[in-house]
C-alpha positions in Angstrom: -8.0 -26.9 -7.3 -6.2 -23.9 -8.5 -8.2 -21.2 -9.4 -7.3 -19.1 -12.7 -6.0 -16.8 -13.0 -3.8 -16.9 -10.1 -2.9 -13.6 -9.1 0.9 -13.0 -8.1 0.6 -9.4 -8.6 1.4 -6.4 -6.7 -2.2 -5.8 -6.1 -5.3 -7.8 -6.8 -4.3 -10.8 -5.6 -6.7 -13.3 -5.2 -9.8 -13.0 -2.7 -10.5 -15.8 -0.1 -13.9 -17.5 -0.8 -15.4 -16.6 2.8 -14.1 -12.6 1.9 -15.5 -13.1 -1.5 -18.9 -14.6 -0.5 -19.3 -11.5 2.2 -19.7 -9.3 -0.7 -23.2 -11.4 -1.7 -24.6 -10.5 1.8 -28.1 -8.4 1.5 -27.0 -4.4 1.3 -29.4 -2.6 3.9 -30.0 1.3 4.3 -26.3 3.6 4.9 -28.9 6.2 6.7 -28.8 3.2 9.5 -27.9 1.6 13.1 -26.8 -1.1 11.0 -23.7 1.1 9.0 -23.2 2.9 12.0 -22.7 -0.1 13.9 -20.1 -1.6 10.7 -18.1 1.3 10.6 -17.7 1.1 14.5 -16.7 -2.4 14.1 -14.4 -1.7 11.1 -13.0 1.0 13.1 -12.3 -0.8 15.9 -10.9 -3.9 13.9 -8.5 -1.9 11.7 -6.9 0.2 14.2 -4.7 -2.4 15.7 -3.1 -3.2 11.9 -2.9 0.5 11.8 -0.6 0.3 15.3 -3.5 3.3 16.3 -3.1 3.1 20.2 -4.9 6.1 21.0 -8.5 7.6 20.7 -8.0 10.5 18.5 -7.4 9.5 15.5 -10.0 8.7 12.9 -10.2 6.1 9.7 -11.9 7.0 7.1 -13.3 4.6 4.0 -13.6 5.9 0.9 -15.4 4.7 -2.2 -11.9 5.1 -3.9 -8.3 4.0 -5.1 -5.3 4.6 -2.7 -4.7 6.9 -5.6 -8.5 8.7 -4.3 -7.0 8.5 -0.6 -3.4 9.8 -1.5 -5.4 13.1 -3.1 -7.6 13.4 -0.5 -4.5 13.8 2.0 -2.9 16.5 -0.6 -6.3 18.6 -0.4 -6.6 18.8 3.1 -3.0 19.3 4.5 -2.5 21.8 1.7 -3.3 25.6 0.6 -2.2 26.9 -2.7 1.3 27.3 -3.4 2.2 25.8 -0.4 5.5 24.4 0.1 5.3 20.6 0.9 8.4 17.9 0.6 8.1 14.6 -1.1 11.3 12.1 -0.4 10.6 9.6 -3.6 12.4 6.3 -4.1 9.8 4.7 -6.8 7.2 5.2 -9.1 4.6 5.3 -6.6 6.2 8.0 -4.7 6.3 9.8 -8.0 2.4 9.9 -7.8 2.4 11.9 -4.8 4.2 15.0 -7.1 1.6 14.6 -9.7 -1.1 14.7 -7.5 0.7 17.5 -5.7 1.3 19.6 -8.7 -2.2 19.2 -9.7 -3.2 21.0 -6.7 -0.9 24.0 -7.6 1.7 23.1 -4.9 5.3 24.3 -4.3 7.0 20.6 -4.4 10.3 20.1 -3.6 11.5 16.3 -4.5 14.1 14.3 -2.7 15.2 11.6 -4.7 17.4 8.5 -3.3 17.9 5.5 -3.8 15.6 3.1 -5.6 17.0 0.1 -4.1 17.3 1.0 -0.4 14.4 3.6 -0.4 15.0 6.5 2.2 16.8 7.0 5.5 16.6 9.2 8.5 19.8 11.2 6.6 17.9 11.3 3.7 14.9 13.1 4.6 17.2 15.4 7.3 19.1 16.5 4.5 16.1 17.0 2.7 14.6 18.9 5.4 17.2 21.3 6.2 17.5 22.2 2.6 13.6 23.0 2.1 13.0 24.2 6.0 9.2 26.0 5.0 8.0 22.6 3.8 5.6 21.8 6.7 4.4 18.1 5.7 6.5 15.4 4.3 5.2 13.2 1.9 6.3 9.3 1.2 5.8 6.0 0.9 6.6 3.1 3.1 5.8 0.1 0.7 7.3 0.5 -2.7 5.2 -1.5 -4.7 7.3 -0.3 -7.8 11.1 -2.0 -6.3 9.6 -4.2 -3.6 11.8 -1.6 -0.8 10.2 -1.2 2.4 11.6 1.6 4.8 12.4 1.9 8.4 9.8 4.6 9.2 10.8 4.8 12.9 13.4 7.2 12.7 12.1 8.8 10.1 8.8 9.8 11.9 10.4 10.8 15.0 12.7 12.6 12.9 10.1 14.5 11.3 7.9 15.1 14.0 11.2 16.8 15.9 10.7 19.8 13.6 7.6 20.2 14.1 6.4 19.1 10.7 3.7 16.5 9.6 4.7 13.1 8.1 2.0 11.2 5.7 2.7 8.1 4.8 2.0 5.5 1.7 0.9 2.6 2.9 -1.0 1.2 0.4 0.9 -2.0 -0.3 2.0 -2.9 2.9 -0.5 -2.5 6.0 -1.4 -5.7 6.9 1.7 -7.6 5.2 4.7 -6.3 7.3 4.1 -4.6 10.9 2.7 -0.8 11.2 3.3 1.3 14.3 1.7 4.4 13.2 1.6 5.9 16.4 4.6 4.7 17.9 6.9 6.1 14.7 4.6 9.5 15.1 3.1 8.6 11.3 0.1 11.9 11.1 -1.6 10.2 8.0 -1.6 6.8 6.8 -3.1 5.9 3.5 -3.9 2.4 2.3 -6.3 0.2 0.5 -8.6 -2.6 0.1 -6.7 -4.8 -2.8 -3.2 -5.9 -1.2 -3.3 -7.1 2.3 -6.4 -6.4 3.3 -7.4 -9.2 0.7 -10.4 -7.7 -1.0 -11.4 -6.1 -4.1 -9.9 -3.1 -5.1 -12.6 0.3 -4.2 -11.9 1.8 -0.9 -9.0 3.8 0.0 -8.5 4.0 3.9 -7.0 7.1 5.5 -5.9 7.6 9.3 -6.1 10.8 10.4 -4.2 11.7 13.3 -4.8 15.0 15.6 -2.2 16.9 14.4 -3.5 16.5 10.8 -6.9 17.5 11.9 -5.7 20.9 13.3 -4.0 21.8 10.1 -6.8 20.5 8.0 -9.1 22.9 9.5 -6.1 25.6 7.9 -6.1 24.4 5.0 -7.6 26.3 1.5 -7.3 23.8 -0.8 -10.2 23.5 -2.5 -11.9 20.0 -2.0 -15.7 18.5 -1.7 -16.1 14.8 -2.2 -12.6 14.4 -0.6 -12.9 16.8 2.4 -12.1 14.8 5.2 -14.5 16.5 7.7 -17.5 15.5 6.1 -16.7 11.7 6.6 -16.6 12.5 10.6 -20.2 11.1 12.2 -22.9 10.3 9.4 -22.0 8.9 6.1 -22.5 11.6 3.8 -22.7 9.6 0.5 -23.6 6.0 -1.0 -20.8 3.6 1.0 -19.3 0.8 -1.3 -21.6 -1.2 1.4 -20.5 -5.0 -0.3 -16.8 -4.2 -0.2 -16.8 -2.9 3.6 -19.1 -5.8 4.5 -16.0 -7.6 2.5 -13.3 -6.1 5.0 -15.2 -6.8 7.8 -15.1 -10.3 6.7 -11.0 -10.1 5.9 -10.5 -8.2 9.1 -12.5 -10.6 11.2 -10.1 -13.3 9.8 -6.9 -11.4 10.3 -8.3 -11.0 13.9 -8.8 -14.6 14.5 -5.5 -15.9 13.3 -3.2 -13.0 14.9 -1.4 -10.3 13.1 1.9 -11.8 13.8 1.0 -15.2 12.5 0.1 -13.1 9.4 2.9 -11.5 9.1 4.8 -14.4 9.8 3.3 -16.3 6.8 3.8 -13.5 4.3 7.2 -13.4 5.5 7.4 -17.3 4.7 5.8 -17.4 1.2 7.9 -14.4 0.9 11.3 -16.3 1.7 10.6 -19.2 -0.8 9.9 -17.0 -3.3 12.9 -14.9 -3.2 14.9 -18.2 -2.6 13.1 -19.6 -5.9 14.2 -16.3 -7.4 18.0 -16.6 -6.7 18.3 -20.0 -7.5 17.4 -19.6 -10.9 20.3 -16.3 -11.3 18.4 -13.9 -10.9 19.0 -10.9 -8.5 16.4 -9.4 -6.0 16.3 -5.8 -6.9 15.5 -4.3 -3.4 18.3 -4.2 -0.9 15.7 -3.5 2.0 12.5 -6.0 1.5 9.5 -6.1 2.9 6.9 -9.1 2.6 4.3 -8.0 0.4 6.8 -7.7 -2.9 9.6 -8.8 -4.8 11.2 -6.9 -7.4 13.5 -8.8 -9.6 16.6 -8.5 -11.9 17.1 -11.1 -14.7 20.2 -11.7 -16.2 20.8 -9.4 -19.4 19.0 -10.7 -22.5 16.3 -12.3 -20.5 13.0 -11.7 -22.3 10.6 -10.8 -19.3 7.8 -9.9 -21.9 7.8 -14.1 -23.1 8.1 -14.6 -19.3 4.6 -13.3 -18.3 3.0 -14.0 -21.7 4.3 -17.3 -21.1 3.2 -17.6 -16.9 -0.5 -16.7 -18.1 -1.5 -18.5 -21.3 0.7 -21.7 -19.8 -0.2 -21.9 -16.4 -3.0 -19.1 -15.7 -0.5 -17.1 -13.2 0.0 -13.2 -13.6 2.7 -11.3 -12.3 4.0 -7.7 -13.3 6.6 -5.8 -15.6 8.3 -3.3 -14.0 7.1 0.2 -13.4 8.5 4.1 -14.6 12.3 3.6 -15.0 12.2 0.0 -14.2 9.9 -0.8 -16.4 11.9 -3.0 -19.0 14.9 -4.0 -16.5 13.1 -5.7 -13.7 9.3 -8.0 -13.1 7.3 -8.0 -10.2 6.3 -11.0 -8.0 3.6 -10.1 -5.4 2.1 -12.0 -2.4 0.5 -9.1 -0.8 -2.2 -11.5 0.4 -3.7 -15.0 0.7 -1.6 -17.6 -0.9 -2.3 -21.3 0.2 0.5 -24.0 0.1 -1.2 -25.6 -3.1 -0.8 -22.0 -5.1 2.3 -21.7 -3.8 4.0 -24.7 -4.7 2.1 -24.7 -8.2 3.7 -21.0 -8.9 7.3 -22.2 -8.2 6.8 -25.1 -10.3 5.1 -22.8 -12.8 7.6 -20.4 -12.6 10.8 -22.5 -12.4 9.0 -24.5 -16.4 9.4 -21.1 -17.7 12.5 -20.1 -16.6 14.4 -22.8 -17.7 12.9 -23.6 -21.3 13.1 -20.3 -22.0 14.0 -18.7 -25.3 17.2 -16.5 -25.0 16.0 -12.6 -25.2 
């Protein structure tokens, strides 16, 4: 049975019932062996998704958006007026100026292209033009254009010139492969609503050494968000149900294999986009990942009647577009958990609409 709404969004997507039924479990004291114990064990599971190879760095759960986790990196890799760069190729990348001007920063802004997302040349260029601009900031998983960068050369690009890289991950760790260490990544920021496959509430950060030494520089003002204070105890109320929820989703990831995860959001991935092209319409991001397809109707296509017709019809949701794609492009997302029965009901769904559409 299908249940509604089906979520083809960017971010909820649907929760699995053994994820969803973790949340119910009894909560118990966060001033205990038993949290201590959980956030060893979340520690410990995530770090392979994470491509964390080594013992230094730390992940951090906070009772937050990946908005909340984005800040907290700003805060504490930053002093006032500081220089920083930020390489933007969607809306989401755009958050990390606003965030960044918030704080009183000096932000220079690369723009490129939407549709491939940035290169290596990109952010050298970027680079050589704002040289005192000690930490780069960008995002790996568009969610905006469905564009999903090669972060290798990038990060050991970056890390060349002696500069820090943090990286937006919020819509892609677990869905397409993460090598943080091996493509010298400093800080990684996710969250628990794509393909971690829980509810949305807890921003994860991984902190890597370097970022710790220039954290312990930095003058940014910052309280709830100050990293340090997350390192040993627990210094505030956890959101206890939604960890014990990611222990559950990570204990599943576990069991099955990253790579035959990655291999299935690849899959429903594939038929989507195939579904997509079939029906004329154009994929809008020339570099994909697996979490998120951005897509181009033909001119005059009504994409409002689209969705409005998806959800009262069928009980599927999926998403306009976003910033300066907002009334050009829609967004199909499969971040997370989608059975063969969803699946199959979505491109039949989908495929109703299209083709008895009204003309825009």
């Amino acid at each position: 049975m299908i249940r509604k709404p089906l979520l083809f969004l960017p971010g909820p997507m649907q929760v699995p019932g053994h994820v969803r039924a973790a949340g119910d479990k009894p909560l118990f004291s966060h001033r205990s062996q038993q949290m201590h114990d959980l956030n060893a064990k979340l520690d410990k599971n995530i770090r392979p998704l994470m491509g964390l190879t080594g013992v230094d760095s730390t992940v951090l759960f906070l009772a937050s958006s990946g908005t909340g986790a984005m800040e907290s990196a700003i805060c504490n890799l930053t002093s006032p007026g500081e220089e920083i760069l930020v390489v933007v190729g969607g809306t989401f990348a755009e958050r990390w100026i606003g965030i960044a001007n918030a704080y009183g920063l000096t932000v220079r802004v690369a723009e490129v292209d939407w549709r491939t997302g940035a290169t290596a040349a990109d952010v050298e260029r970027a680079m050589a033009k704002w040289p005192d601009a000690r930490v780069v900031f960008l995002t790996w998983s568009e969610s905006s254009t469905g564009v999903l960068i090669d972060m290798e050369d990038i990060g050991k690009l970056v890390r060349s010139q002696d500069k820090l890289l943090v990286v937006d991950a919020v819509s892609g760790l677990a869905v397409s492969p993460m090598k943080m260490d091996d493509w010298k990544v400093d800080v990684l920021i996710s969250a628990s609503q794509k393909g971690l496959m829980t509810p949305s509430g807890l921003g994860i950060v991984a902190i890597a050494e370097r970022a710790w030494q220039k954290t312990a520089q930095a003058k940014t003002f910052r309280y709830y968000w100050d990293w340090k204070n997350y390192k040993g105890d627990v210094p505030c109320t956890p959101s206890l149900s939604l960890l014990m929820q990611v222990e559950a989703s990570l204990d599943y990831i576990n069991a099955q294999g990253a790579e035959r995860i990655y291999a299935r959001r690849a899959e429903v991935a594939g038929i989507i986009r195939d579904l997509v092209k079939r029906l004329g319409m154009e994929i809008y991001a020339l570099k994909t990942g697996n979490g998120i397809t951005g897509v181009i109707p033909p001119a005059g296509f009504d994409i409002p009647a689209l969705l409005s017709r998806l959800d009262s019809d069928f009980g599927i949701q999926i998403a306009e577009g976003l910033g300066r794609l907002k009334t050009t492009t829609f967004r199909i997302g499969h971040v997370g958990h989608v059975s063969d029965e969803e699946l199959s009901y979505f491109v039949d769904s989908f495929e109703k609409c299209v083709t008895v559409r009204s003309p825009g």
